[in-house]
N, C-alpha and C positions, 0 to 999 in steps of 0.2 A: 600502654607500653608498646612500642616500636615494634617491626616485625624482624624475625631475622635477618632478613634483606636490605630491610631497613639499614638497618644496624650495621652490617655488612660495607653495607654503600657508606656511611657515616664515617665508618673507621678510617676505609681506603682512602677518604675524600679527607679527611684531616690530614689523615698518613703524608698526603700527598703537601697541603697548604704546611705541616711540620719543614718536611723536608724544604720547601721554596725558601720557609724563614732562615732554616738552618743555612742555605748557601749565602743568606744576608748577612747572618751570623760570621761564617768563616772568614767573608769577604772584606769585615770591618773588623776582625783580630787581623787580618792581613797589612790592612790600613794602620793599625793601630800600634802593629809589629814592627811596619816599615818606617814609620814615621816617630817611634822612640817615645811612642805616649806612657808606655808603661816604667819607663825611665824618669820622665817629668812626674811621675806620680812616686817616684820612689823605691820601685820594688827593681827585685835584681834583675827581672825577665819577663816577658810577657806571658810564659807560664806560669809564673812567681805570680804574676799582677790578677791573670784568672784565676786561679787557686785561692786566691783572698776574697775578690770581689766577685766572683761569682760563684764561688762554693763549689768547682769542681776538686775532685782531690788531683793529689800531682803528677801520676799521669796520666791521666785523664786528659788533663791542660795541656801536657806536652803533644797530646796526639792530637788534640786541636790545632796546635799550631803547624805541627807537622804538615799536618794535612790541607791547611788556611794555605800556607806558601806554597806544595806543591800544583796544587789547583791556579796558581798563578802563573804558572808553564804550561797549563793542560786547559785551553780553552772550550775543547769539544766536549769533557768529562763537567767544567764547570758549567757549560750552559745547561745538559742534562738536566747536573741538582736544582739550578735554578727554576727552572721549569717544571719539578717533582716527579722526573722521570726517574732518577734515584735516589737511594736513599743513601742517607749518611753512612751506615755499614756498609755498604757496594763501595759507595768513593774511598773509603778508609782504606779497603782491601786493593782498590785501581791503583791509589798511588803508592803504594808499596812497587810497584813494577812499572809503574805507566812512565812512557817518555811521550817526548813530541812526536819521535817515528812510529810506537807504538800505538799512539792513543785511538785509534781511529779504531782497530781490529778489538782492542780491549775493550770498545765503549758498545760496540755490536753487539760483540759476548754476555756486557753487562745487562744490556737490553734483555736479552734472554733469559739469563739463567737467575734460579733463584740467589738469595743472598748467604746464603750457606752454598749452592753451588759455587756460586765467584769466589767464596774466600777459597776454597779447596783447589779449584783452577788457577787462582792468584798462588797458590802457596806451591804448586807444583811447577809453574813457568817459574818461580824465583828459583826452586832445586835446580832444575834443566840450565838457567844461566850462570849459577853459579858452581854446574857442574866439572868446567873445565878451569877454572879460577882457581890460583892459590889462595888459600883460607887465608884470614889478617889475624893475627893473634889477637887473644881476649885481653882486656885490661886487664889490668893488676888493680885487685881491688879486693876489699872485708866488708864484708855486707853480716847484719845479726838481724833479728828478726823471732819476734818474741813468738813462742810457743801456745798451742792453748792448755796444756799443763801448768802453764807455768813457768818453764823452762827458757832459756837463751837458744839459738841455734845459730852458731857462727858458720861463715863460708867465707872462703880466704880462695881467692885466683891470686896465682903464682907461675914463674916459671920454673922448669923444671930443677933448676941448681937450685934456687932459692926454696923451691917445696922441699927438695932434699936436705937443704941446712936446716930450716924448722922443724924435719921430725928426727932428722937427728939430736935436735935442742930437748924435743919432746921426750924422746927416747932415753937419752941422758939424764934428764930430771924427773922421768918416772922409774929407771933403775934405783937412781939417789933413794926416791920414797920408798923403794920394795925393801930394801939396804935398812930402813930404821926402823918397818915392823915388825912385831915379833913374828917370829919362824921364817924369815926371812921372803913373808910374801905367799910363804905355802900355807893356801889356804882351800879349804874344801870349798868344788862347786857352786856348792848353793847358800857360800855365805859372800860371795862373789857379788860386787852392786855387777847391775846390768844395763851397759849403754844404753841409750834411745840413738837411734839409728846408726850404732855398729855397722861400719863395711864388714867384705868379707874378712879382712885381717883378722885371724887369732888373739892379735896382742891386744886389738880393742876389748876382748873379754876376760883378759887375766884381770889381777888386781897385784899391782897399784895397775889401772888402765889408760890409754895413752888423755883421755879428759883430765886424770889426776896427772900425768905429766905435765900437757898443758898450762894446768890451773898452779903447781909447783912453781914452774919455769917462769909462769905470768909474778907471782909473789917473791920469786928470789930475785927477779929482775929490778921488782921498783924498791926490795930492800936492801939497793944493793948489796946483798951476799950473795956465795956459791950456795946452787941450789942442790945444798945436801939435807933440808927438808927439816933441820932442826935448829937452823941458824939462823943471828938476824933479827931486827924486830918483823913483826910483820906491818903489813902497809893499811894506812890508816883508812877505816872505811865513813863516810859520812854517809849516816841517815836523818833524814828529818822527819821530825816526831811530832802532829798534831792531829786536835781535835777530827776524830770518822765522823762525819757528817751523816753518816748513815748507820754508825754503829749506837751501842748505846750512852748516855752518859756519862763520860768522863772517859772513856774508850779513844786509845789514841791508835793512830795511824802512822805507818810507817813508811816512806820512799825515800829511793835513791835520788843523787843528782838528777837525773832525767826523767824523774817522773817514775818510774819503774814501782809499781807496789811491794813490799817485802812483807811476807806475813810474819804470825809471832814467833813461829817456831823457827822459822830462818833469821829472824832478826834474832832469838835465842842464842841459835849457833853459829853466827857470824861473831859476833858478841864473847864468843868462849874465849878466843884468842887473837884478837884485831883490836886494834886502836879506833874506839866508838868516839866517832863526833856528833853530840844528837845537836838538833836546832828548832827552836819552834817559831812560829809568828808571831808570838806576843812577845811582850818581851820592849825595855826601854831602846830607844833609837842609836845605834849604836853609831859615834862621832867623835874624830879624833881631832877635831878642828883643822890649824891650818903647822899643822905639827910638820905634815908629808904630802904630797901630792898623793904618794904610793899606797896603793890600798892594801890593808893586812888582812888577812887571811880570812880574820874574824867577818869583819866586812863583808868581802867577798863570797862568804858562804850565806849571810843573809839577804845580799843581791841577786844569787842563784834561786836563795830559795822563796824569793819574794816575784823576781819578774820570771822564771822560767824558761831562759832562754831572750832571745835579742827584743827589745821592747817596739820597735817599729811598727806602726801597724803592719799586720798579713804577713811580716814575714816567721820563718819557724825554724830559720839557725838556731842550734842550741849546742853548737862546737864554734870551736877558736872566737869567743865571745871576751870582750873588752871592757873593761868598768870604765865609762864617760863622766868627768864631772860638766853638769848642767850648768854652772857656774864653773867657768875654767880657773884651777888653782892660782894661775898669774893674776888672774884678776880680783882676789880677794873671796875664791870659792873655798867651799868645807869641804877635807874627806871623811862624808858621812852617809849614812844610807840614804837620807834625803837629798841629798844635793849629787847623788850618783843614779844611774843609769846602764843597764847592760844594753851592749848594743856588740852586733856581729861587725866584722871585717869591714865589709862592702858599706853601712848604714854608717858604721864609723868614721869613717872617709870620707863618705859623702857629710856628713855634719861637719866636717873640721876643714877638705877643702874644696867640697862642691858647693857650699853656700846654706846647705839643710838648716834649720833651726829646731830646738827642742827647748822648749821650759816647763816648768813642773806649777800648776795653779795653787791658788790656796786648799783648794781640795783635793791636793793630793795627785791630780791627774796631767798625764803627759800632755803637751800637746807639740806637735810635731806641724813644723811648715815648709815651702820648698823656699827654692832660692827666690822667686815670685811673690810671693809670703801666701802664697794660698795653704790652708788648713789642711793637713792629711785628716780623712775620716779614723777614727781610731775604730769603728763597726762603719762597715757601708752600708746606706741609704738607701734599702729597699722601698720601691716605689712599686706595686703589686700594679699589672695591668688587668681593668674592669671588665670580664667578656671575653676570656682569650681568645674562645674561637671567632666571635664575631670582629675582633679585633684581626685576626689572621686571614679573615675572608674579604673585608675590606681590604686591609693591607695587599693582598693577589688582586683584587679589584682594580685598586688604582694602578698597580703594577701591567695589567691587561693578561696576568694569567692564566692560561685556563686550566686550574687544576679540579678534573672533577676525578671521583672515586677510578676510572681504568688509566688513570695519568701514571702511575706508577704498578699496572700490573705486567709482570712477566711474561714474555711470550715465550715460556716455553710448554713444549707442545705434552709431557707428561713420559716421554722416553727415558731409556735410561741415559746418560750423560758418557760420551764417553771422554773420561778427563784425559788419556795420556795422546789422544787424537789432537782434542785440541790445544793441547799443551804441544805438541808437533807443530801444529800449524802457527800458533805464535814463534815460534823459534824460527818455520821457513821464511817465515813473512820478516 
């Protein structure tokens, strides 16, 4: 077994041959970026493209790319990485602030300080610049974002008039529900449910609470009725029901659209008063011939619950998704589950008028081609390299690098740091 020193020396000395590959890396998503390769293979972005084919999640991949193009403006930061004088978290953090004027004073800094110092001193030069800046307003956006309970947690950006009408919405249709229970809502304490992550609002804690407003207002809306909490049908919920692969036999399982797992007792009480569409996989092919082009309902809910979202390889829209027939209806195509296809927005398009192709084998299986007629992989084609590191040592070899273990160590001298100094002095400069 190797000595600590050893060991020590090994890591830094990889550390270093990491980083050179990584600036090869960024260099050819840069290439790959600019030259619309990940468009000729299908996907919607060259984030899109890395998130499939190399198994980063998504954003992960956007901060590669991020990072790939700003190093295209910053050639004293990019020869650095090259070289393995730093590392991939130092450049992450440079180009968050680095310009062409700047780059020279940040690349100093970076030489120095550790990689937890940079990002603290990158993060404090962006406060100081964008000290005297009018703030840009946040997008408007709903973000959810699944709990480990169990639970949903919605986040809605709004502006200020539009937050005010939706909890007036909410407001109004959680009165409605207090209105139809009995005692008119006065209820003791502790028979109270209790939000998860209640603000400090009061009204988050009475009962009906502004979630049951919410949740009123969301059901009176797609029933169209007035949400006076007892009108109305209610709005139909679709689960699909098969075989738990890991429960016991004959044990079925329950999800939403989206994947979402429902267990029993929620599928129970959803069930008490909701229009149940259950669905399962088995089950005869469901074909209407050539009756419609227009897919019914029926259809369509075993298209969801068969491809899960847009069938393209890599990609993982599972909103505003289109039923494709593979054989186009003009032409003497079926609308049936076999002879259809979910497919998103952007894939859609591209098959009908970028030149894509899609047909479906005797076994059942997509295949997907470009307008060149080359194959999209439906899994990519891992080819494992034999050796990494002697593979990485060579590769700096021919390169003429010399990355040995103090190629990427810090010259800082073990003082305290003082950040709001140098955060000064990047602003004089």
């Amino acid at each position: 077994m190797a000595g600590v020193e050893e060991l020590a020396q090994e890591i830094a000395g990889i550390s270093a041959h990491v980083d050179a590959a990584t600036h090869r890396l960024l260099e050819c998503i840069r290439q790959f970026d600019d030259c619309g390769g990940w468009f000729q293979q299908g996907a919607v972005s060259c984030a899109h493209w890395l998130a499939w084919r190399v198994g980063l999640d998504t954003a992960t991949a956007r901060e590669k790319v991020r990072v790939a193009r700003a190093l295209g403006s910053l050639p004293a930061i990019d020869g650095a990485l090259a070289v393995g004088k730093l590392s991939y978290a130092k450049v992450r953090a440079l180009t968050r602030v680095a310009t062409p004027q700047n780059e020279a004073q940040l690349l100093e800094l970076a030489l120095v300080a550790t990689g937890a110092q940079l990002e603290r001193l990158c993060r404090g030069y962006r406060i100081a610049q964008s000290a005297d800046e009018v703030p840009l307003p946040e997008s408007r956006s709903v973000r959810q974002r699944p709990l480990p309970g169990g639970m949903v947690k919605l986040e809605i950006v709004l502006s200020p008039d539009e937050a005010d009408l939706v909890l007036r919405a909410i407001e109004r249709a959680r009165e409605s529900g207090r209105d139809t229970t009995p005692g008119n809502g006065d209820v003791s304490a502790e028979s109270r449910p209790c939000d998860s992550e209640a603000d400090d609002d009061s009204t988050d804690a009475a009962w009906p609470s502004r979630a049951d407003g919410a949740v009123t207002m969301a059901e009176a809306f797609l029933a169209g009725y007035p949400a006076t909490g007892n009108g109305g049908e209610r709005y139909q919920v679709m689960v699909h029901l098969q075989k738990d692969m890991l429960g016991a036999d004959g044990e079925l399982a329950a999800t939403l659209d989206d994947g979402t797992r429902v267990s029993a007792e929620g599928l129970r009480r959803v069930a008490c008063d909701c229009g149940i569409v259950a669905t399962g996989c088995q089950g005869a092919e469901l074909n209407i011939g050539r009756r419609t082009r227009t897919i019914p309902p029926a259809i369509r809910r075993m298209l969801m619950l068969r491809d899960r979202g847009c069938a393209f390889p890599g990609c993982t829209h599972n909103r505003f998704l289109h039923g494709h027939h593979i054989q186009h209806w003009l032409h003497g195509g079926e609308t049936s589950v076999g002879n259809l296809v979910m497919l998103c927005t952007v894939h859609h398009r591209m098959v009908h008028e970028g030149g894509w192709s899609v047909v479906r084998t005797e076994e059942g299986e997509l295949r997907f081609a470009s307008p060149a007629g080359e194959p999209v992989a439906g899994v990519p084609l891992l080819e494992g390299i034999e050796g990494t590191l002697t593979w990485l040592q060579e590769w700096a070899e021919e390169r003429r690098l010399d990355l040995g273990p103090d190629a990427n160590l810090p010259l800082w001298d073990g003082t305290r740091p003082d950040y709001d100094l140098a955060v000064a002095g990047l602003m004089a400069g």
